[in-house]
N, C-alpha and C positions, 0 to 999 in steps of 0.2 A: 435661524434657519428653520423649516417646515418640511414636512414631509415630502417634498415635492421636488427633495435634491437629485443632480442628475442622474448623479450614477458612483456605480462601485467598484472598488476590483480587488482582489485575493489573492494573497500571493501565497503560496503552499510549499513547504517542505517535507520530507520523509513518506511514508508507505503508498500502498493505497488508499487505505481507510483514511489518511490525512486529503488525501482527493478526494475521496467519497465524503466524507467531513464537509470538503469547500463548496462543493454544489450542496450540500444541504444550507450552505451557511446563505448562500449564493440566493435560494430559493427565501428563504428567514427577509433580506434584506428585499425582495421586490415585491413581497407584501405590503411594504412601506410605498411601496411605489419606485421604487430605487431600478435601473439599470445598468447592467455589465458593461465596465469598459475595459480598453485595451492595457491603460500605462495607471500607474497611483498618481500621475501629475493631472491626470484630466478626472479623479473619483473625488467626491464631496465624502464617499466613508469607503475606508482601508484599512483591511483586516489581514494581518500577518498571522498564518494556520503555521504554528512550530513544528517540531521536531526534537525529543529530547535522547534518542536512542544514543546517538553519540554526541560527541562535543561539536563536530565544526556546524551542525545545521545551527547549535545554539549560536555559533559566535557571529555566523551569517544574519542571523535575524538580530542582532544588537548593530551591527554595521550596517544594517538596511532601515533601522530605528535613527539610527544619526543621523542618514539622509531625511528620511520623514519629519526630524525634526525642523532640518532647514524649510521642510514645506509647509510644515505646519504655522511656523513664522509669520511666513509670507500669506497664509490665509489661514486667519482665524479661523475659519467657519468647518474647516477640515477635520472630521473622526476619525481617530486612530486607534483601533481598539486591536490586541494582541489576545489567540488563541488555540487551544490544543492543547499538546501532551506539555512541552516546556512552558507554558500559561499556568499549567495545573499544578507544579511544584515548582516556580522558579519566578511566582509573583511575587514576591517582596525583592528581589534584585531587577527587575523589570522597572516598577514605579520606581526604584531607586535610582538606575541608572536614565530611565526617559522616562519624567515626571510629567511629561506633559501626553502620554496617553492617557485615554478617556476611558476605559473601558478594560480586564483583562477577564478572559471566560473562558471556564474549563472545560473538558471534553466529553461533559455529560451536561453541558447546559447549554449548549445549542440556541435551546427556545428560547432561552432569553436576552437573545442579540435584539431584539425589536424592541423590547421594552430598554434595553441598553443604550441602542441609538437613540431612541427617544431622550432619553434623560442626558444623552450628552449633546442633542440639539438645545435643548432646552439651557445647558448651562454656557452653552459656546452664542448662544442666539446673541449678536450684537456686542462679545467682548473680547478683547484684547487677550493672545495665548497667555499669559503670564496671569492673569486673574482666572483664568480655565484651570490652570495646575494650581493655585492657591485651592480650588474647590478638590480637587481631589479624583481617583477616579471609580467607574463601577466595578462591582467585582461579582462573578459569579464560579464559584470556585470548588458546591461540596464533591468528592467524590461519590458515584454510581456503589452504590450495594445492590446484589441480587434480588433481593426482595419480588420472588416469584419468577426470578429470569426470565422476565418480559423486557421487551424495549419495544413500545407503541407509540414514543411522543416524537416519531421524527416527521418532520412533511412530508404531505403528499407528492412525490418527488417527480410522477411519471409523467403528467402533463407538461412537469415543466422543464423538460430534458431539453439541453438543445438536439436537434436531428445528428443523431449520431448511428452506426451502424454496428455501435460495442457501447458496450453501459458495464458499469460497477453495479451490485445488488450487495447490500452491510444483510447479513441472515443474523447476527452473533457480534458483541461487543465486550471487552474485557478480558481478563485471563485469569486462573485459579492455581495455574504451575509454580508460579515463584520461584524461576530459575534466579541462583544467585547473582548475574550479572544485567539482569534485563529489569528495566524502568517501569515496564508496559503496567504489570498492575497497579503501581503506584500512581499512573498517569493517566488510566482507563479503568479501573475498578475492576469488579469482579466480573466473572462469565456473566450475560446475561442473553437468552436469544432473542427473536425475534418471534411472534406466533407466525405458523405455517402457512396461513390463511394469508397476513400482510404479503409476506415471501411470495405467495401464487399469485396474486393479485396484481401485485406490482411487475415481475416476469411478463404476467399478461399483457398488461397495459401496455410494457415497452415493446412487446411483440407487434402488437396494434398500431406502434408507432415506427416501427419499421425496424426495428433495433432487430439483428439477425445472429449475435455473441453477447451471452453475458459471464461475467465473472462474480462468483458470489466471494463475499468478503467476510474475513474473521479471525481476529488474534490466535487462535486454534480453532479456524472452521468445523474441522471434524467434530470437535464436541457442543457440535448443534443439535439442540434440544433435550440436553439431558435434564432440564427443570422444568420444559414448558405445564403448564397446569391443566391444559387438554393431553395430555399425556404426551411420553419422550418418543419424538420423530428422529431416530437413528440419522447422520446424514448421509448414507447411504441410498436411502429410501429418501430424503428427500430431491437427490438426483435422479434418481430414477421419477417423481412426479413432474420433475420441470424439463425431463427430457422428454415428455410427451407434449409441452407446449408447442401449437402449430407456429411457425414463422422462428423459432429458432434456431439456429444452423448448429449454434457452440457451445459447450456451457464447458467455463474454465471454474479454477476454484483454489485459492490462494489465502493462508499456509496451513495448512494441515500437522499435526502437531504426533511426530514417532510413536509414542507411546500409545495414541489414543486411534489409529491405523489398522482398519478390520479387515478380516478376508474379505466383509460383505461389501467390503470399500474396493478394493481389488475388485473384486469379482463385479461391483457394476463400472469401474473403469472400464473395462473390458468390452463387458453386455452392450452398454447403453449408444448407441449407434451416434448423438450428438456429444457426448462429453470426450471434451477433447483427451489424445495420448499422450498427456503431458503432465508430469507430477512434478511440485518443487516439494523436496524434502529436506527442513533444515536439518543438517549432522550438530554443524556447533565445531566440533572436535573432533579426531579419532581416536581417542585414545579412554578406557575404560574410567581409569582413577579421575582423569579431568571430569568426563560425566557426568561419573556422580561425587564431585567436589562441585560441580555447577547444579545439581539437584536436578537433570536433565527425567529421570525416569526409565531411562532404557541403556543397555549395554549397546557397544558395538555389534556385536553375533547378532542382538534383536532386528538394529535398524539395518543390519544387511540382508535377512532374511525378508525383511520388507521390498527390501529393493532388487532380490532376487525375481520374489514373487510377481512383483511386477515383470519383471523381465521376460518371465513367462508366460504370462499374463497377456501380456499386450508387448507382442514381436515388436520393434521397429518403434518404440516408444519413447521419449523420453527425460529422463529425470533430471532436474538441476537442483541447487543444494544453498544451503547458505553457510560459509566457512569462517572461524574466529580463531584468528592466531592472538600468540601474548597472553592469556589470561595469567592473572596470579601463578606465579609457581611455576608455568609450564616451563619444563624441563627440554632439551638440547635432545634428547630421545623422543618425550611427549610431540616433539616439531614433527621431526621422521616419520611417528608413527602416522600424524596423518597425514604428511607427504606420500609414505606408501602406500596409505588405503585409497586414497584419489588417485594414485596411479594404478592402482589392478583396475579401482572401481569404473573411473571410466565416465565420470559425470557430465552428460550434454556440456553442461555450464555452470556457474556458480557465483555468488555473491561473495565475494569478499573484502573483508573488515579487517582491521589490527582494531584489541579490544580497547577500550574505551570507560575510565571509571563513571558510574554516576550516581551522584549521590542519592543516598538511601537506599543503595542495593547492598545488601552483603558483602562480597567484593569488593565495592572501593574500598572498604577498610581492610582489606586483606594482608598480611604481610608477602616479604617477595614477589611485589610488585615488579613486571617484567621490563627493561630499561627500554625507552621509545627506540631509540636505535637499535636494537634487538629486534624487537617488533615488525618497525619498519624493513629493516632484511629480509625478515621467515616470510613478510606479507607478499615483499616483491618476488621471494621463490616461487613463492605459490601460486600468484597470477601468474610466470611466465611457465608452468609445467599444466596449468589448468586451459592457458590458454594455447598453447601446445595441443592440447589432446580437443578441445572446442573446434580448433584450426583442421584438426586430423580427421573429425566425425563430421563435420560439415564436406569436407572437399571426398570422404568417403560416400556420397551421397550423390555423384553427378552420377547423370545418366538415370537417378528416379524420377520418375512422373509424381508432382508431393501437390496436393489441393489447397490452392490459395482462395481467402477471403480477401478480395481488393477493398484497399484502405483508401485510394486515392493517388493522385497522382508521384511517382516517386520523387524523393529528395534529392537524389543521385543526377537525374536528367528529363526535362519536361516533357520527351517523348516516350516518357517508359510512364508505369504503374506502379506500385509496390503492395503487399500485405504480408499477414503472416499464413503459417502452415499449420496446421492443426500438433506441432510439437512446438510452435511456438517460435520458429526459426524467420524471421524478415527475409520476402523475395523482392528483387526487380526484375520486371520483364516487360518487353514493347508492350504498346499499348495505350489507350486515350479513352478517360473518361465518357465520350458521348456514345461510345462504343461497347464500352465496359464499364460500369457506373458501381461506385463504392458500393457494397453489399453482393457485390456477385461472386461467385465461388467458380472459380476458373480451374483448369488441369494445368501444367507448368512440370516441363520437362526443365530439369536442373542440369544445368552445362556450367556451371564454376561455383563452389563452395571459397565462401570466404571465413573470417572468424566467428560470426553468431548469423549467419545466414547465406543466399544464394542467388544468383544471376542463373536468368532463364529461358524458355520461351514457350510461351501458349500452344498446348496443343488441340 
């Protein structure tokens, strides 16, 4: 095989920097000359981007590997390379269980999928799968250190966007927290940012290219810039420079980390006339003692004064959370406590999980391990009292006028539209593309609240 194969495709599990990951991987591969396809049965190279946060993304990417292999069978010439967070610790059970990928690369080696393909064209050129797995496969595997928390070696990503009217922006990669139950350092290294100059530049570009919403990305967002070597750009201040970019309508910004939550942070929520009213802030827990038995950094009292603040801050605003029932130890009380803090509290929405061991964290070796069916109980109370109050604040909301950015035609019915609302909530309402063309910002009277968003109509 030569350069000259047709095309690729990426299949992606977990965050969004696991997305933002795949278009950069996306961009790596049509260097080669390579082009996006639809299915892995029509790509000449197929690249599984993991997920190690919990177990099922892992057990889905080993079931999606068994199919591959029947593909791979049947056409030699096929590159399967495996990548991301479960690539970067869970390569030796990877070539163990499918010996016949080519290739596995960790989450700071990106760059080197070109040079990766290459060498697995080179050893597939003209042989039978079973003499491919006798050679063995590539591997690029070290872990990211700080080492000046810069991160400059990704592509140039902005030319080559497809037309979209929302884009991801990575400012920040890795995490320094070492909360006891989470992977991420082990899987992404340390903090390291981006210079501030890349971060402008590329905002610009996608501005240029019609992109009217971006979302900037980072293990904990908020502490961007605290090592850059031109000196530390608060991320505060760097929303407030990218909310003077002309042609941007949104700047969102996902996950921002309790502890590291300034008033300066607040306070340009507020100010800055394009950043949207919309914060996710993960809790984890409510309960004090689990906190800091997870190494979280902050009390209860702290992270609710944050979310007061807001509250204040920006009327009409609002916050979604990310919630983790089960951990070690928690207790039959510890469940309660943060069934009743999300019941005063009131949260838009919320992500939730029953927790999950993974090796090399702290925690899995914990004792008082909480039994799955425990877990599984507290987890479905808690969707149905969160979805409950979701249900409550959405259908409290008819009769406002809420500004939609049109996404495109809706899913719901071909004669309607849909987008979201600058808190983040999905509308449908009449409407037809040649009329109202993706990237327009319409008004939308809200006439029915459903569970995460709203049926409407154009005013």
């Amino acid at each position: 095989m030569t350069e000259t194969a047709k095309g690729y495709h990426v299949l992606t599990w977990g965050c969004q920097m696991n997305e933002e990951d795949s278009e950069q991987m996306g961009l790596y591969l049509e260097q080669l000359g390579l082009a996006p396809v639809a299915t892995a049965a029509e790509a000449d190279v197929i690249l599984l981007n993991t997920c190690s946060v919990r177990r099922k993304p892992e057990e889905k990417v080993f079931s999606k590997l068994g199919e591959l292999r029947e593909l791979k069978e049947e056409r030699a010439g096929i590159v399967v390379g495996v990548c991301g967070c479960m690539a970067q610790i869970e390569h030796e059970e990877i070539l163990r269980r499918a010996p016949f990928v080519d290739f596995v690369v960790g989450t700071g080696q990106i760059s080197a999928l070109p040079d990766l393909v290459r060498a697995a064209w080179a050893r597939t050129d003209g042989q039978a799968p079973a003499a491919v797995r006798r050679k063995g496969a590539g591997r690029a595997l070290d872990l990211p250190e700080r080492k000046g928390a810069v991160v400059s070696d990704i592509p140039h990503r902005a030319p080559g966007r497809r037309p979209s009217i929302k884009a991801h922006v990575p400012i920040m990669y890795g995490c320094d927290k070492f909360c006891t139950f989470c992977v991420v350092p082990l899987t992404r290294g340390r903090e390291r940012s981006r210079p501030t100059a890349d971060v402008m530049a590329e905002v610009r570009e996608l501005a240029a290219l019609g992109v009217r919403e971006i979302t900037l990305l980072g293990q904990t967002v908020n502490s961007y810039g605290k090592n850059l070597p031109e000196g530390r750009v608060p991320f505060a201040q760097l929303l407030g420079m990218i909310d003077g970019v002309e042609g941007i309508e949104r700047v969102r910004f996902t996950s921002p980390y309790p502890r590291d939550f300034t008033d300066e942070l607040v306070e340009a929520i507020a100010a800055l006339p394009h950043v949207c009213e919309h914060v996710h802030l993960p809790l984890q827990v409510a309960d004090d003692a689990l906190l800091r038995h997870m190494h979280r950094g902050y009390t209860l009292a702290e992270f609710d004064v944050i979310v007061q603040k807001l509250r204040a801050a920006v009327p009409g605003g609002a916050i979604t959370t990310d919630l983790m029932l089960g951990y070690p130890g928690e207790t039959d009380e510890q469940f309660r406590n943060t069934m009743e803090y999300v019941a005063a509290t009131r949260f838009d929405a919320a992500f939730m999980f029953a927790y999950s061991p993974r090796p090399g964290t702290k925690a899995a070796d914990m004792p008082d391990q909480v039994p799955q069916d425990v877990k599984v109980a507290r987890l479905n109370a808690l969707i149905d009292l969160q979805n409950r109050i979701s249900a409550e604040k959405c259908r409290a909301c008819v009769g406002d006028v809420v500004e939609v950015l049109v996404e495109g035609p809706s899913s719901r019915n071909a004669a309607m539209l849909s987008g979201h609302t600058r808190t983040l909530r999905m509308v449908h309402f009449p409407g037809a593309t040649e009329a109202t063309p993706p990237g327009s910002l319409v008004r939308v009277r809200v006439e029915e609240g459903g569970l995460t968003g709203f049926l409407g109509t154009p005013v």
